[in-house]
N, C-alpha and C positions, 0 to 999 in steps of 0.2 A: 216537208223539210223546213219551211218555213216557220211552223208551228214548232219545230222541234228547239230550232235557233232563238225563236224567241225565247222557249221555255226557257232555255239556256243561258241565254246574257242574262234571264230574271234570278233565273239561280246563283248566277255569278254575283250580282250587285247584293244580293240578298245577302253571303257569307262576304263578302267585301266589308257589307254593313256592320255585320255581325262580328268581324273582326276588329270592326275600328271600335267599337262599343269599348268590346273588352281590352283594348290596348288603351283607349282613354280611364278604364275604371281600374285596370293595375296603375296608370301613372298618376291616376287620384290617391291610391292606397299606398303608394311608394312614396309619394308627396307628404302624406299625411303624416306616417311612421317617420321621415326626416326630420319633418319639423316638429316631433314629440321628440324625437331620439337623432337632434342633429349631429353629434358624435360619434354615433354608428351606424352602420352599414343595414345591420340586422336587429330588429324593434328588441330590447332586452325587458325580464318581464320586471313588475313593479319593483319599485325599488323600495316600498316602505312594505313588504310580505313578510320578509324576516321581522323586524320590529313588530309587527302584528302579531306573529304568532308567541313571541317571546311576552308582550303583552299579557296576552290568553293563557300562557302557562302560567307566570307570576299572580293573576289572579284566581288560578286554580289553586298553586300553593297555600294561598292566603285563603277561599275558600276551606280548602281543605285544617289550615291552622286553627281556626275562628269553629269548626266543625267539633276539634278535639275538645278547644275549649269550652264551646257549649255541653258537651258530652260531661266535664269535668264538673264543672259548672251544678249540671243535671245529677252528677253523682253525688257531689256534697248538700243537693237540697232534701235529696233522697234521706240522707244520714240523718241530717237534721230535724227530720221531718220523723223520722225512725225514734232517734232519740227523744224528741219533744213528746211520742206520741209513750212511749215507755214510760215515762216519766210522771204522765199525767194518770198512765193508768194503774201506774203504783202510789200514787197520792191517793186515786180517788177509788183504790181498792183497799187502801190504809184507813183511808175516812169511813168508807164503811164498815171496816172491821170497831175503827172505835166505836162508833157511833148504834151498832146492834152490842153493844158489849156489855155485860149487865155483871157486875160484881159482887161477889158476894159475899162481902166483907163492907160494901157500903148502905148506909142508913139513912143516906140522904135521897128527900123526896125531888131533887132537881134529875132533871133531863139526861135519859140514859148516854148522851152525847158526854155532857159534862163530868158525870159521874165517872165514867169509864177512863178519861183525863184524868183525873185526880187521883185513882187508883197509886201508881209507878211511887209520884210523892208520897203517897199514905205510907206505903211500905218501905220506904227509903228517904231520909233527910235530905231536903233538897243542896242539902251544903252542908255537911258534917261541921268544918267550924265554926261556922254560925249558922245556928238553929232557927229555924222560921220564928219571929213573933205570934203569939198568941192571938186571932183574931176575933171579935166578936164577931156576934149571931149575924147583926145588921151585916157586918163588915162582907162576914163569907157569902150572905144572900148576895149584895153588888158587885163583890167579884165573880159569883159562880154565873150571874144575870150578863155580867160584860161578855167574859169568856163566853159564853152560846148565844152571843149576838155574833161576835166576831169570827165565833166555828158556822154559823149559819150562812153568814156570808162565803166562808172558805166551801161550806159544800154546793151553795148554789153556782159557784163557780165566779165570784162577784169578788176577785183573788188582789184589785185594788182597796178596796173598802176591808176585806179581812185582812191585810199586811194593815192599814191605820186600827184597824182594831184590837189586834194584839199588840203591837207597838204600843198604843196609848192601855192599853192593861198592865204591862209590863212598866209602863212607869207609874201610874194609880196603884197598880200592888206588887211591887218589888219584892216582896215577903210573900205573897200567895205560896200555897202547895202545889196553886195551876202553872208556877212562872216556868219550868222545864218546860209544858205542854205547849206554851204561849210562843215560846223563843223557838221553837221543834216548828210549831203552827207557821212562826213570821216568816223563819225562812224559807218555808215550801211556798208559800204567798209569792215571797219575794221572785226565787226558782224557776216556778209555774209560769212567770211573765219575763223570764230570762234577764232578772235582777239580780247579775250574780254577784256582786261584788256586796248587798247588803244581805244577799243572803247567803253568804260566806262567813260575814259576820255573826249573824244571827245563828248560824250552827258555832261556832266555833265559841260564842258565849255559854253556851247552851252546853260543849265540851270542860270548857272553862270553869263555870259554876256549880254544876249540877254531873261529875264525871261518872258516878256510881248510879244516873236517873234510868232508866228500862231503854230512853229512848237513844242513849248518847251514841250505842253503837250504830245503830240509822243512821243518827248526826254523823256519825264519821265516813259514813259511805256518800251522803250528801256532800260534804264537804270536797271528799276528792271527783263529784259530778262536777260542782261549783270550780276548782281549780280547771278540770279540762275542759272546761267552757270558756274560760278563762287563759287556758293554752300554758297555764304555769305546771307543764309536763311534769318536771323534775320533784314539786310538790304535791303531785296527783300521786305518781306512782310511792313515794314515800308513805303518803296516807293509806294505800289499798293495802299494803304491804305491809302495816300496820293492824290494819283490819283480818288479812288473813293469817297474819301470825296471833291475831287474839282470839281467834274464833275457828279455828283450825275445825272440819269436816260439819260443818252447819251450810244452811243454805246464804248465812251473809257472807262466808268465805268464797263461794261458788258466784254470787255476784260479785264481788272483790275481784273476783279473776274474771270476770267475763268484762267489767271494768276496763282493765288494763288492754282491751282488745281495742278500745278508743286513743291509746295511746301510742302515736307514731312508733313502729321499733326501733328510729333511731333515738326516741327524743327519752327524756323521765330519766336520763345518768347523767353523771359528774364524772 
């Protein structure tokens, strides 16, 4: 019985102790919670959780905004990249069509590049009211020698140094039979390195001077490239429109209209 009584008071002191533990560690945690939340009774949860989450959405927004933009961004590099790559490979599937082209109607011993140029002139005045001057021998050798330096450069793709070389042709032989071919050449130069504004000009000379030359309806589909690169819609779609009513069921009508597919639906009216 002795042994029992002790076990007893030991069990007693034990949960005694055990109790006071826990009645000191709620009045530590009861202390605690007051003096973070001396105003209330019951700990309230963070007070800046709202603000946070509202945070986290606004920068999802903005994520998600910055998202389209890139997307958009990514669309229009696509186009450009479409259209730059069209562009070079109608040039440089044009150059080669001149440049295998063998006439035959010419008699001259220069370079089938050159020769095949000359052609369009041979057959048609390059300006009915004023007829080319009469050139010497010398004279045609230094012009036909410029022009297939400046077309060599145009096919190696070296499209700085051929824009100065038919430029400076074009004022050396302002009378050449090559000048349609040179002014048609500068501005694909110009074009090819997205110089649109000199080589808007250079076609539109080229329209100007020479309107009856093989190449001027080219030049006019150039022309209206050159405007919608240039975003003058209202002048673009006048030009294709132009081009498909001169040339109704060929294939420059057909790119005429595929054309106008660059051209915003709302923009290109008055």
């Amino acid at each position: 019985m002795v042994f029992d009584a002790r076990k007893s008071r030991t069990f007693v002191m034990i949960m005694a102790a055990s109790a006071a533990m826990i009645v000191a560690g709620a009045g530590i945690s009861t202390a605690s919670a007051q003096d973070a939340y001396p105003d209330s009774s019951v700990a309230p949860p963070p007070s800046n959780s709202l603000a946070l989450v509202n945070q986290i959405q606004a920068m999802r927004d903005q994520m998600q905004q910055m998202q389209g933009q890139i997307e958009e961004l990514q669309h229009q590099i696509r186009q450009f990249q479409q259209t730059a790559k069209d562009q070079y490979i109608d040039l440089d599937s044009r150059v080669g069509k001149l440049e295998h082209a063998q006439p035959a109607t010419s008699t001259s011993s220069a370079a089938p590049i050159a020769a095949a140029a000359a052609v369009p002139a041979a057959s048609a005045p390059p300006n009915t009211s004023s007829p080319a001057k009469p050139a010497s021998p010398a004279d045609q050798a230094a012009a036909q020698a410029d022009f297939d330096a400046a077309f060599k450069s145009l096919r190696a793709g070296n499209y700085v140094d051929s824009a100065r070389g038919f430029r400076a042709f074009i004022d050396r032989y302002p009378d050449s039979t090559l000048a349609p071919n040179a002014y048609y050449w500068l501005g694909s130069s110009y074009q090819v390195t997205q110089n649109y504004k000199p080589a808007l000009t250079a076609f539109e000379t080229l329209l100007r001077k020479y309107p009856d030359d093989s190449k001027a309806a080219e030049a006019q589909l150039r022309v209206a490239d050159c405007q919608i690169a240039l975003k003058d819609f209202v002048a673009a779609r006048a030009t294709l429109q132009a081009v498909i009513k001169a040339h109704p069921g060929t294939p420059l009508e057909k790119r005429a209209r595929d054309r106008m597919n660059d051209i915003p639906p709302s923009a290109g009216t008055k």
